[in-house]
C-alpha positions in Angstrom: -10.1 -70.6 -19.5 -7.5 -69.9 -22.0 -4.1 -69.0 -19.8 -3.5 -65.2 -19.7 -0.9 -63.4 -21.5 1.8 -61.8 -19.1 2.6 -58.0 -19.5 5.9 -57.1 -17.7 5.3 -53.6 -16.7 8.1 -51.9 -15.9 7.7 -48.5 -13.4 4.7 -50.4 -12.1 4.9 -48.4 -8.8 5.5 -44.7 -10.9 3.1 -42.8 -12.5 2.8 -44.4 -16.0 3.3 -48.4 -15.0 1.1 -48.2 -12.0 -2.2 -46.8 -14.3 -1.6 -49.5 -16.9 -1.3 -52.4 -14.2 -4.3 -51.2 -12.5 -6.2 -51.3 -15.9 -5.2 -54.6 -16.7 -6.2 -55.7 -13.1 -9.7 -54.1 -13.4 -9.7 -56.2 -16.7 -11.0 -59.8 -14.4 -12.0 -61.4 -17.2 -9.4 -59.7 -19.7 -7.0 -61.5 -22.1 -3.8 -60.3 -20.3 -1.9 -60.2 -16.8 0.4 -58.2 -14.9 4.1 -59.1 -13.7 4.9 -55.3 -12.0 8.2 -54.8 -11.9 9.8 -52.5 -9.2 12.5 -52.3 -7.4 10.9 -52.3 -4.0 8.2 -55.2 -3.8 7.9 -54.5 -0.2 6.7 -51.2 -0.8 2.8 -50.0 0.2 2.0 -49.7 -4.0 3.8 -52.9 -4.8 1.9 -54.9 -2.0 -1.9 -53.3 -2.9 -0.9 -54.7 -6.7 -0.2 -57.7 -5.7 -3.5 -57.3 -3.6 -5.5 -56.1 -6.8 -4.0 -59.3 -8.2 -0.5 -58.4 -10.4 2.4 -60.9 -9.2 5.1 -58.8 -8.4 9.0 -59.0 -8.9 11.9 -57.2 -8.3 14.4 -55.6 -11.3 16.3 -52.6 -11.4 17.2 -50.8 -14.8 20.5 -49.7 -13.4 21.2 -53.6 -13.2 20.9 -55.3 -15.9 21.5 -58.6 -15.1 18.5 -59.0 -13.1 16.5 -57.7 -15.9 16.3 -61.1 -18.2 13.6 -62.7 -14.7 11.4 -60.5 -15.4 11.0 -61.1 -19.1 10.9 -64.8 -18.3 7.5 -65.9 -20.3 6.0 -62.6 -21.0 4.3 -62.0 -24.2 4.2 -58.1 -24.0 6.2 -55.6 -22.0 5.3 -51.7 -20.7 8.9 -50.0 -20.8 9.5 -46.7 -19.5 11.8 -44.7 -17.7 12.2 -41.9 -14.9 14.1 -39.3 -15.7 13.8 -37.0 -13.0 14.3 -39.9 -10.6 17.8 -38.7 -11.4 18.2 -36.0 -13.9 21.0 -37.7 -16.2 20.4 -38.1 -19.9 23.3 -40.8 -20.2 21.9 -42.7 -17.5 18.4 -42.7 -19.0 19.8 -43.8 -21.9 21.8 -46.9 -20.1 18.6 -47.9 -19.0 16.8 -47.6 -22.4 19.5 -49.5 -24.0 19.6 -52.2 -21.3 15.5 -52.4 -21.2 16.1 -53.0 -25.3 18.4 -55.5 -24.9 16.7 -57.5 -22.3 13.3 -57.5 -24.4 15.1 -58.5 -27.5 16.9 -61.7 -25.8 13.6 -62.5 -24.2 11.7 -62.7 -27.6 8.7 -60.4 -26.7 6.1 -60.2 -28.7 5.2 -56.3 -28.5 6.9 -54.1 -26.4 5.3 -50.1 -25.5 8.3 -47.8 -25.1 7.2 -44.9 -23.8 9.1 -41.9 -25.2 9.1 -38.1 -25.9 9.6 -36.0 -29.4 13.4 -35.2 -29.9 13.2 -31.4 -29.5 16.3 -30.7 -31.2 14.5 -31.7 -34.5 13.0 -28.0 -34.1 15.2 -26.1 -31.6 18.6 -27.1 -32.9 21.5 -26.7 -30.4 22.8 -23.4 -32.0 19.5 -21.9 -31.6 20.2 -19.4 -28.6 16.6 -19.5 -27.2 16.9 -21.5 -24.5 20.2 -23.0 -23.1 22.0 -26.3 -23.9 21.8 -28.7 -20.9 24.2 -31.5 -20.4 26.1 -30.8 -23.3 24.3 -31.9 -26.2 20.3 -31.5 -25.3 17.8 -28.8 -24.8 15.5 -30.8 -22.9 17.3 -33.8 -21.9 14.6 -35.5 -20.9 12.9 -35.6 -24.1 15.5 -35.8 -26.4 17.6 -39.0 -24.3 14.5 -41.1 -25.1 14.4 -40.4 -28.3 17.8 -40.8 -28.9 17.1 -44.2 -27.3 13.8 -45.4 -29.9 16.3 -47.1 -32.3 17.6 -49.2 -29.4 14.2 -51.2 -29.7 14.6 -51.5 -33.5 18.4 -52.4 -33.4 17.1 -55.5 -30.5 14.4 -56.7 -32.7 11.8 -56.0 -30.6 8.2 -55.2 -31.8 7.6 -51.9 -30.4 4.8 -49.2 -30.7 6.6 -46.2 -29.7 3.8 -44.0 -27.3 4.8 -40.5 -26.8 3.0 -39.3 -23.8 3.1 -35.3 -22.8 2.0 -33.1 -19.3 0.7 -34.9 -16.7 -2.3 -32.9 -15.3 -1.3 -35.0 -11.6 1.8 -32.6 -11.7 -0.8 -30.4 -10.7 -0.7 -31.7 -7.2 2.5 -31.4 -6.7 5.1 -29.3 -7.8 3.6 -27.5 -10.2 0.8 -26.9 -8.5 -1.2 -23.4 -8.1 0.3 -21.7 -5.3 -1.3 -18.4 -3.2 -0.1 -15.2 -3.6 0.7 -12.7 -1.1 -2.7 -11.1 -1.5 -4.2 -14.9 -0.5 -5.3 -15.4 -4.6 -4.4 -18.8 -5.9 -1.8 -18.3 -8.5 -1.0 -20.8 -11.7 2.8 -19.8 -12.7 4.0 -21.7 -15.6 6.2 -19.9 -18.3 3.3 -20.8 -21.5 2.4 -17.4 -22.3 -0.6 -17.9 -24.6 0.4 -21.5 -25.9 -1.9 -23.9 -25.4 -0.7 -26.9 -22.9 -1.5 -30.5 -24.0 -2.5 -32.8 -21.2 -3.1 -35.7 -19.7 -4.7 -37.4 -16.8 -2.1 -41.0 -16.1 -4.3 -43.4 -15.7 -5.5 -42.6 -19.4 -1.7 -43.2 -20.4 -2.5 -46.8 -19.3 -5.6 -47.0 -20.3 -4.4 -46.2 -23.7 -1.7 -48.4 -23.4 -3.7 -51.4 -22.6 -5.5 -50.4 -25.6 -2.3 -50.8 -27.8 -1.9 -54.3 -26.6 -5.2 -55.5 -27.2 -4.6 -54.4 -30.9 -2.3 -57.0 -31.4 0.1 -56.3 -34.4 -1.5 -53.7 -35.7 0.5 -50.6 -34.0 3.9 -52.3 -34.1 6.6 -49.8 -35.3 4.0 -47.1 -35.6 4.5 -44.0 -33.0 1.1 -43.2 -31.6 1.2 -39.9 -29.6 -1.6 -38.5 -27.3 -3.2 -36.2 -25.0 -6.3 -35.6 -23.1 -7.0 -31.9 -24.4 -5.0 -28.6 -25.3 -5.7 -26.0 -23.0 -4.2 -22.6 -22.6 -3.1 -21.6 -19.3 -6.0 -19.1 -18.8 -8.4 -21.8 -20.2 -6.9 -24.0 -17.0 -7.2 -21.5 -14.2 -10.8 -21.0 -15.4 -11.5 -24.8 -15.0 -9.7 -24.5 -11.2 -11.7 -21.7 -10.6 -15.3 -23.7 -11.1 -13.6 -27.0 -9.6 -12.5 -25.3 -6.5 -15.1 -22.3 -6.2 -12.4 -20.0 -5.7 -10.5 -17.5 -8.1 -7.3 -19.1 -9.2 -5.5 -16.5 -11.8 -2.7 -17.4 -14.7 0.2 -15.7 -13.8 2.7 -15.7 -16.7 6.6 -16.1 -16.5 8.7 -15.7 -19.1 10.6 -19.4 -19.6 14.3 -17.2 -18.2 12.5 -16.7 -14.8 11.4 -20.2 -13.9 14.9 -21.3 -15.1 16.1 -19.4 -12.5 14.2 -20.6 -9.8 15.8 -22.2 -6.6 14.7 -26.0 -7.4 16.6 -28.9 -9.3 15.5 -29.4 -12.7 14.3 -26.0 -12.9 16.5 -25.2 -16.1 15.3 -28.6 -17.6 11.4 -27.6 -16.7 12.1 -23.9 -18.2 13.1 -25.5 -21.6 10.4 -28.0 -21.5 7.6 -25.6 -21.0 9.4 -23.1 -23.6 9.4 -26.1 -26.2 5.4 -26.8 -25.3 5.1 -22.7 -25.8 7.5 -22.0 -29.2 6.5 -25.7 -30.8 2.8 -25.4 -29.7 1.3 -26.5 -33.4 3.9 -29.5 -33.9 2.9 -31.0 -30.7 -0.7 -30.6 -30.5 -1.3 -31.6 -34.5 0.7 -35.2 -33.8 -1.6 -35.4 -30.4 -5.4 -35.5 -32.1 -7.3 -35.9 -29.9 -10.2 -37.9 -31.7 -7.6 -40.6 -32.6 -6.7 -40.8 -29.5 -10.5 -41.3 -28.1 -10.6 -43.7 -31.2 -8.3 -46.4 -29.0 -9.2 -44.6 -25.4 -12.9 -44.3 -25.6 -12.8 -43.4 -21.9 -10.5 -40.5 -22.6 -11.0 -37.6 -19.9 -10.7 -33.9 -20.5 -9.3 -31.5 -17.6 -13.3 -30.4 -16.0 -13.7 -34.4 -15.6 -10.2 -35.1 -14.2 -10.4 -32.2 -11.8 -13.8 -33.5 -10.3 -12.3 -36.8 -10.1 -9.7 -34.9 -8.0 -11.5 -32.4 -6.5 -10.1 -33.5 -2.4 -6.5 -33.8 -3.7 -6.2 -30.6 -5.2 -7.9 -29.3 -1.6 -5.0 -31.1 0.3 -2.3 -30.4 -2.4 -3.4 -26.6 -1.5 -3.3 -26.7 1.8 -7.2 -26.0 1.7 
């Protein structure tokens, strides 16, 4: 058997890196393997990927000599960073930049950074809508990584840039439906009538894996993507049938939630007011036929609520 091509997954123990290193490892008689890189190989979700059959090794962004190790061989790399690990823009930017480098001195062959729209394109910084946040953003988390895309380009690395969007898994945690104080399930995100596009993870690395196996062929292009558009109402509907209880859309305006007591609550409030006030830009570059083209397997909401019917339960309290 022809020796497997190494993917060096970075965040392999996070949301994004852990779907696409479980879809490779599902993949037994696949063209590529995982090397999952975390900073805590003695962790529970490090160990079962080594179980599930990924070798595992430790890196930390924040460090980047201990970066090149993990490059060591690999044809491919996953690269993607946590933002609200930490909530700094420069430092997410530090680690872009050192990820870049790292891949570049390496010689990898095609490299997925995964990165967000820059929002200031369309909600410049003298547009009194929403707040500036750290200076020079209005959603730092979005517009650091795209600040950091030409860091790949400047390293020479091959890169499909894959901008990603809402994780419908936020749904079982913080921004999860929460009761009321008449006992009614209550969905509270400041969206108004926009429409939401969403995701379920494991179909950002499913996708992904997808982008490898096309070789060449999506190198320097951007490929952005979703699971569906739904409006707000359209999602408490679907919780509704999933759970067999009402759950009701409760609007807030995008000053309210940046007001709530929680950290990151100003950079949320922007967020969801650039989903709301840039709803057509987003959704047009996320079609969702294109992106079923490369994810065949591509769920909507109904099937990833089914598919998480007990978790919702317990992320309820039910």
């Amino acid at each position: 058997m022809t020796e497997k091509k190494i993917i060096t997954v970075f965040g392999a123990t996070g949301s994004q890196g852990g779907a696409l290193a479980r879809a490779i490892v599902a993949e037994k008689e696949g063209e590529f393997a995982v090397r999952a890189v975390t900073r805590t190989p003695e962790s529970d979700k490090a160990r079962e990927l080594e179980r599930l059959g990924a070798e595992v090794v430790r890196a930390d962004m924040d460090d980047p000599a201990s970066l090149a190790p993990a490059f060591d061989g690999a044809y491919g790399a996953y690269l993607v960073t946590n933002f609200w690990e930490h909530m700094s823009a420069v430092r997410e930017k530090a680690q872009a930049a050192a990820l870049a480098n790292a891949a570049g001195h390496a010689g990898i062959q095609h490299a997925i950074w995964s990165t967000l729209e820059d929002t200031r394109d369309y909600i410049p910084l003298d547009d009194d809508r929403m707040p500036t946040l750290q200076e020079r953003y209005k959603v730092p988390h979005f517009d650091a990584k795209a600040e950091a895309d030409h860091y790949f380009t400047d390293a020479g690395v091959p890169t499909t840039y894959l901008r990603t969007t809402f994780y419908w898994e936020n749904l079982l945690g913080h921004f999860s439906p929460h009761r009321g104080e008449n006992g009614v399930l209550e969905l509270s995100l400041p969206m108004g009538t926009s429409r939401l596009a969403g995701i379920a993870v494991e179909d950002i690395g499913r996708t992904a894996l997808e982008i490898f196996k096309r070789g060449t062929d999506l190198i320097g292009a951007t490929v952005s993507i979703a699971g569906e558009h739904l409006t707000l109402t359209e999602m408490a509907k679907a919780l509704t049938a999933e759970l067999g209880e009402p759950v009701q859309y409760l609007p807030m305006t995008p000053d309210a939630y940046r007001r709530l007591d929680f950290p990151g609550a100003d950079e949320a409030g922007n967020m969801f007011q650039y989903y709301a006030d840039c709803e057509e830009r987003f959704i047009h570059a996320r079609d969702l036929d294109a992106v079923r083209e490369l994810n065949p397997l591509l769920q909507d909401f109904a099937t990833w609520l089914a598919a998480h019917h007990d978790q919702l339960r317990a992320a309820l309290g039910a």
